[in-house]
N, C-alpha and C positions, 0 to 999 in steps of 0.2 A: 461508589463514585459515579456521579452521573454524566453522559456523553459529553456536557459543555466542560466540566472539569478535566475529564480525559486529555480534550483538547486543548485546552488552556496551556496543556505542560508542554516544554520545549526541553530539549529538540523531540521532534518526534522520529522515530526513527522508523522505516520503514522495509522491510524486506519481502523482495516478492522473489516466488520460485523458478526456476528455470525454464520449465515449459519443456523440460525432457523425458517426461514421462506417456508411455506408449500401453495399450494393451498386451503387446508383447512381456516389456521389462515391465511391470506396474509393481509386481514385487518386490524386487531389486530397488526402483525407484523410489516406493511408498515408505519402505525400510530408510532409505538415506533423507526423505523430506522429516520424515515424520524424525530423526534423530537431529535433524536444524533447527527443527519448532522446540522441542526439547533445549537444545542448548539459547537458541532466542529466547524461547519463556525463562531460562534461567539467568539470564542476563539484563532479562525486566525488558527488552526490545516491546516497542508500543504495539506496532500495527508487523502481519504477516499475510502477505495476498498470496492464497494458490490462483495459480495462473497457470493450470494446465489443460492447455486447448487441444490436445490430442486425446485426449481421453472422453470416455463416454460419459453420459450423466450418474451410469450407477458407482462407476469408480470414481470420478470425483466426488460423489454422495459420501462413499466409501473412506475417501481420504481426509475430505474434511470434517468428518464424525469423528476419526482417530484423533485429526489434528485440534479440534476443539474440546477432545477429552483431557488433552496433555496442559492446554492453558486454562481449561475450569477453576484453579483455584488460585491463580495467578491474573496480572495485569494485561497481560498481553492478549491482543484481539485477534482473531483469526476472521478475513474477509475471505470471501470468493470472488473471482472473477466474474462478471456479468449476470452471472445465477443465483438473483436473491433468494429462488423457491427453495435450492439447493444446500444457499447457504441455512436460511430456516429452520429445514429441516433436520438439516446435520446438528443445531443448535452451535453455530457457529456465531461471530460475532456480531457481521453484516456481511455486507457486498460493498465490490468496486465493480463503479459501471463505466463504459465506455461510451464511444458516441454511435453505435450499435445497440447498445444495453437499452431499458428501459431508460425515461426519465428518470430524474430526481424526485419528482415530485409524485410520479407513480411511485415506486418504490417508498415512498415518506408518508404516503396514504397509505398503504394496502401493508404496511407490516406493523412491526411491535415498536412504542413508541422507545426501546433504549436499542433498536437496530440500528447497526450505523450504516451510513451513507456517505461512500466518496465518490470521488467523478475525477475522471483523467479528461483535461482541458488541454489547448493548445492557441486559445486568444481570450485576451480579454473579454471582450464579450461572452465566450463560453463559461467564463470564469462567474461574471456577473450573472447570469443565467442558474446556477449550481448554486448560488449563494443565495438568488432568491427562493431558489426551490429547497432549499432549507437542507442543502447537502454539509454532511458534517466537515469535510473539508476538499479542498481540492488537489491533483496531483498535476501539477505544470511542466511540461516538456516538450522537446530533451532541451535540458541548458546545457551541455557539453558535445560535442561530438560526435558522435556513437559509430559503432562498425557497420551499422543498416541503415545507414544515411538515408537511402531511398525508401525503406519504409516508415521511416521516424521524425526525418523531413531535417531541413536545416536549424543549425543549433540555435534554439532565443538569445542564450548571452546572459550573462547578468545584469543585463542594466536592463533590460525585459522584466528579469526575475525583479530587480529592487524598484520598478514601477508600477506590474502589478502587485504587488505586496503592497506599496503606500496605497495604491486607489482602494482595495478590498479592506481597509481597515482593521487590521487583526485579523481578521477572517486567515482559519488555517489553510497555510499555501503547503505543500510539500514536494521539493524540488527534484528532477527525475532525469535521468538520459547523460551519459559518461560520466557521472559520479563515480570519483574512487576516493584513494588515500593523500590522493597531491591537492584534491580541489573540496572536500567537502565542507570543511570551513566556511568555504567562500561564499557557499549557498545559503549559512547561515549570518555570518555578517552582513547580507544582503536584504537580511527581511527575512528569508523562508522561515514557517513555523517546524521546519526536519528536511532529510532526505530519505531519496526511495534510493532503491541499489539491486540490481540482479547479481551479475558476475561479486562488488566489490562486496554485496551483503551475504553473499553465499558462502563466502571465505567463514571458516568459525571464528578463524583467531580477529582475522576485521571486527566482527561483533563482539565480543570479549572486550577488544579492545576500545570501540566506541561505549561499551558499557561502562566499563572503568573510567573513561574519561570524563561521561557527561552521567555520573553516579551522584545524586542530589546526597 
């Protein structure tokens, strides 16, 4: 299947990791990530972002080597967080970049033409930026709430969400920031091509059950 197909399919579902993983616990923690990826690849879950920024580069090397062994033969893609070289090498699926990260369009030159490419935005303009640089999709945030207000900023709203989704034309949106069980819908009758989810995707039985529901 090749990347434009991947994306084509709705919803996309999206799970990123907690970000609780320490040099300390890394055992402990590697054990329980690597047993989510597991239960997400079985449940056919699209996209899984490690997203752990306390860890060094050889343990995250380390984690997502494991966690790209578990989806090798399955659908499900395993990105890293800002570390294309990282993800590469782990033979991982691609990278999510941020506005820290490399470009889009670095990253879309200097790797393998079926790595993927996403970018966590927060305006439209950044949005159009990512779409020209040929990023596989975008991650839009926060539409809901969130308990880190002050780092995450105030919430877009849906009618952000179902504006930029009309202006980007199909171009995949994926919606992110206090998604749970009461609002995910909304993100999708709005436009979004899926949702992202920490807390509501880390849950197993949520994933199971978004599986089951949107099971083509």
């Amino acid at each position: 299947m090749s990347r434009e197909e991947f994306f084509d399919r709705k919803p996309l579902i999206y799970l990123i990791t907690e970000g609780n993983a320490t040099a300390e616990n890394f055992p402990a923690e590697k054990k329980k990530i690597l047993n989510l990826i597991k239960i997400a690849a079985a449940a056919k879950i699209s996209l899984v972002q490690i997203r752990e920024k306390n860890l060094s580069a050889r343990l995250v090397f380390e984690l997502a080597r494991e966690a790209a062994k578990i989806v090798s033969r399955c659908e499900t893609k395993i990105l890293v967080n800002d570390r294309a070289d990282i993800a590469l090498a782990a033979r991982a699926g691609g990278v999510h970049l941020t506005a820290s990260s490399l470009a889009v369009e670095t990253a879309r030159r200097n790797f393998p033409p079926d790595f993927v490419v996403g970018a966590s935005v927060h305006t439209f303009e950044e949005a159009a930026i990512a779409r020209r640089q040929s990023a596989d999709f975008i991650v839009f945030s926060p539409i809901f709430p969130t308990p880190d207000k002050e780092k995450f900023g105030a919430p877009q709203g849906l009618e952000k969400l179902r504006e930029l989704c009309k202006k980007l034309q199909n171009f995949p949106v994926i919606a992110l920031g206090g998604i749970d069980e009461n609002n995910y819908k909304s993100v999708l009758e709005n436009g979004a091509s899926g949702l992202a989810a920490i807390r509501f995707l880390n849950d197993t039985e949520n994933l199971k059950k978004l599986a089951a529901e949107f099971k083509n």
